[in-house]
C-alpha positions in Angstrom: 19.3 20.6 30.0 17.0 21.0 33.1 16.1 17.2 32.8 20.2 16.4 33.5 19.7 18.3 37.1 17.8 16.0 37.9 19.5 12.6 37.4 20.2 10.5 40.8 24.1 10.8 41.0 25.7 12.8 43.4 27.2 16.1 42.2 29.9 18.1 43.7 28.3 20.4 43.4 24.6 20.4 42.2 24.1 23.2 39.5 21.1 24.8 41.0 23.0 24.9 44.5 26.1 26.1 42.7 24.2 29.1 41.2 23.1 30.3 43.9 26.2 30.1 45.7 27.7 32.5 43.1 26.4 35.8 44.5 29.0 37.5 46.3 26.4 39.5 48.6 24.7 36.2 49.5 28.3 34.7 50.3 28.6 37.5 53.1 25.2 37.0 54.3 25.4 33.3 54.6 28.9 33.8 56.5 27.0 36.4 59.0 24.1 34.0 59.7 27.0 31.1 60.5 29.0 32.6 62.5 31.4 33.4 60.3 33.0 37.3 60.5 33.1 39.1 57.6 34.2 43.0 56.5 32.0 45.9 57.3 30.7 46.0 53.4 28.0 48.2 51.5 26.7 47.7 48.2 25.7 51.2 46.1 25.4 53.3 43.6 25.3 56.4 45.5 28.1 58.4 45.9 27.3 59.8 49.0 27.1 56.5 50.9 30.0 55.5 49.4 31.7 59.0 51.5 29.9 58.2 54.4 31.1 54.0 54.4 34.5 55.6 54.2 34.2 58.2 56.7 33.8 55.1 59.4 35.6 52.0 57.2 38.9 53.9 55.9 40.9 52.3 54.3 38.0 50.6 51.4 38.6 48.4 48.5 36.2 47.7 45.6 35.7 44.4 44.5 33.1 43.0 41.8 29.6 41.9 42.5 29.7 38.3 41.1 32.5 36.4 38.7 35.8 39.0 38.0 35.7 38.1 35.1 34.3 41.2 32.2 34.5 40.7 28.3 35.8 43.9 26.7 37.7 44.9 23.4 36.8 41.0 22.3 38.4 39.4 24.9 38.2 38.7 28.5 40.1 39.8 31.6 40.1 39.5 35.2 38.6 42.3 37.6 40.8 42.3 40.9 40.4 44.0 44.2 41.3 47.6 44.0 42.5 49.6 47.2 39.9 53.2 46.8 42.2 56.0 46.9 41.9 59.7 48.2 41.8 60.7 44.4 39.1 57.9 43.8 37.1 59.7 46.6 37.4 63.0 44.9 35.7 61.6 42.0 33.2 59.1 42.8 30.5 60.1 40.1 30.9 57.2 38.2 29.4 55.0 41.1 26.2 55.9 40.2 25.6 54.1 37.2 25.7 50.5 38.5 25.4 49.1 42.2 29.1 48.5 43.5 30.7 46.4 46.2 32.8 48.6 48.8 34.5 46.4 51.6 36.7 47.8 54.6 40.3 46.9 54.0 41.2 44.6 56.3 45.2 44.8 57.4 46.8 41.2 57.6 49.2 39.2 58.4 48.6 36.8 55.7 45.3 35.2 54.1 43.7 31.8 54.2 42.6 29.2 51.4 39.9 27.0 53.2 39.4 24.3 50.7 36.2 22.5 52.6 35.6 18.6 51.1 32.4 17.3 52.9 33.7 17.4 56.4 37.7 17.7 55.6 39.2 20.6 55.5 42.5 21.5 54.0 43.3 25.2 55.1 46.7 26.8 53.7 47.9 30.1 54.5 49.1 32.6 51.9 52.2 35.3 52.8 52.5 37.7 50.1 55.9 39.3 48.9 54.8 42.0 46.7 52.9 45.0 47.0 50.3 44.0 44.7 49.4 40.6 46.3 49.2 41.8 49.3 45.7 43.9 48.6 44.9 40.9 46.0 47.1 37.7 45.6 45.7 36.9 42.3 47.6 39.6 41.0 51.0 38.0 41.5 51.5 34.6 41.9 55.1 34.7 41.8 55.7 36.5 45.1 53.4 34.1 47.0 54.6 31.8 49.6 52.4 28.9 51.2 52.1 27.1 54.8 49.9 24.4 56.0 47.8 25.8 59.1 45.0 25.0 61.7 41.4 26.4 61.7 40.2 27.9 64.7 37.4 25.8 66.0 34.5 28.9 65.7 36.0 28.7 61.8 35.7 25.1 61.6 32.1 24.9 62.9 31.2 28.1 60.5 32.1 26.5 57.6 30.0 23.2 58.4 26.7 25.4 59.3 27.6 27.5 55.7 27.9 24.6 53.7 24.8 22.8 55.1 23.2 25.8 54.2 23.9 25.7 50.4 23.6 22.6 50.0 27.3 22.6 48.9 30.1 19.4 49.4 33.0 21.4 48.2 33.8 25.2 48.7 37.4 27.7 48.5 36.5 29.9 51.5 39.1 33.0 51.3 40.3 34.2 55.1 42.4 36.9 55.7 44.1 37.0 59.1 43.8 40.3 61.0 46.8 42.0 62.0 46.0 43.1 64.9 43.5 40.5 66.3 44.5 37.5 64.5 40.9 36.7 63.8 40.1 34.8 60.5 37.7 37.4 58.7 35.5 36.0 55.9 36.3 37.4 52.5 33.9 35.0 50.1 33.3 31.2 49.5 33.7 30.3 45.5 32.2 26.5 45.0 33.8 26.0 42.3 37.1 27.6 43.4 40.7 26.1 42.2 42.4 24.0 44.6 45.1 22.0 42.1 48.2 24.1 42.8 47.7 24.7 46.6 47.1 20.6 46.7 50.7 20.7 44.2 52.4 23.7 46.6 51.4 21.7 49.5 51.1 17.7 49.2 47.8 17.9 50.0 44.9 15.3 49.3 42.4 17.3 48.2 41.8 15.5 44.8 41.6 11.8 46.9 39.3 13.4 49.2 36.9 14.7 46.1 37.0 11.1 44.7 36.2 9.9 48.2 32.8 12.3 48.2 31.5 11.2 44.9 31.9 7.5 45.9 30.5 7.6 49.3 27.8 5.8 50.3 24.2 7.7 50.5 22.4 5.1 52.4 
């Protein structure tokens, strides 16, 4: 109910701020304006731009708009980064009848789980073993390996001006790690992204630190 948004607790994180933190588009922006660097991305339904993007941004993945999750043949199922192929590019008439998300492929050497608490961050870095987790680690949890590692500074400060921003407390930023610059690149911040099994993978706090937030004192 709207009138339960309003009650004088503190949420982690408020509903209204949480909805707006959902938009994948937005995420990029927000990242841009703090600092953050993210993929060269374009959002269309217009096969021609999609040529062009990829003309300048080969190799490109595809990657859904908002929550990958769909509901089809009664039931649901996940929608997971997909690498766009030369045969995909041959064929790209279906674009056209929704806006999609096209993002430059970024080549790694691993990715990133930022888990952001308030001001604590607990950043793990994901190796992938497989094929399949290596353009999307969802995919294959089995082949994933995990390693406790620093945030850059210019990362660190970027995630404090992006979660002012939103008004958010808690947030899974996604990094991947270029290959050949080693720069942390920006792939999305979910608010309400899991964090149990990295905290299990790793020992880490993250759950003492959420109980810390709600219990802090506002005054």
């Amino acid at each position: 109910r709207s009138s339960d948004l309003s009650l004088p607790v503190r949420w982690i994180n408020h509903p209204a701020a949480l909805a707006d933190a959902t938009y994948k588009p937005r995420q990029l922006a927000i990242g841009t304006r703090c600092g953050l660097t993210v993929p060269p991305t374009i959002i269309t339904n217009d096969p021609a731009e999609v040529h062009r993007f990829a003309a300048r941004n080969s190799p490109l993945v595809v990657k859904p708009l908002a929550a990958p999750i769909v509901h089809e043949g009664g039931g649901y199922s996940a929608v997971y980064t997909r690498i766009i192929t030369e045969v995909d590019l041959a064929d790209l008439s279906g674009v056209a009848g929704t806006a999609h998300l096209f993002q430059k492929f970024v080549e790694k050497s691993y990715e990133i789980r930022v888990t952001a608490v308030g001001a604590r961050l607990f950043p793990v870095a994901i190796h992938a073993g497989s094929d399949a987790s290596r353009v999307d680690w969802r995919t294959d949890y089995d082949a994933l390996t995990y390693e406790i590692v620093e945030c850059p500074e210019p990362v660190i400060e970027g995630i404090a001006r992006y979660l002012k921003s939103e008004g958010l407390i808690y947030g899974a930023f996604d990094f991947v790690c270029a290959q050949d610059t080693l720069d942390w690149v920006m792939l999305e911040c979910n608010a309400a992204g899991q964090w149990g099994w990295l905290a299990e993978e790793c020992d880490l706090p993250i759950a003492s630190a959420i109980a810390d937030e709600l219990i802090r004192d506002q005054s």
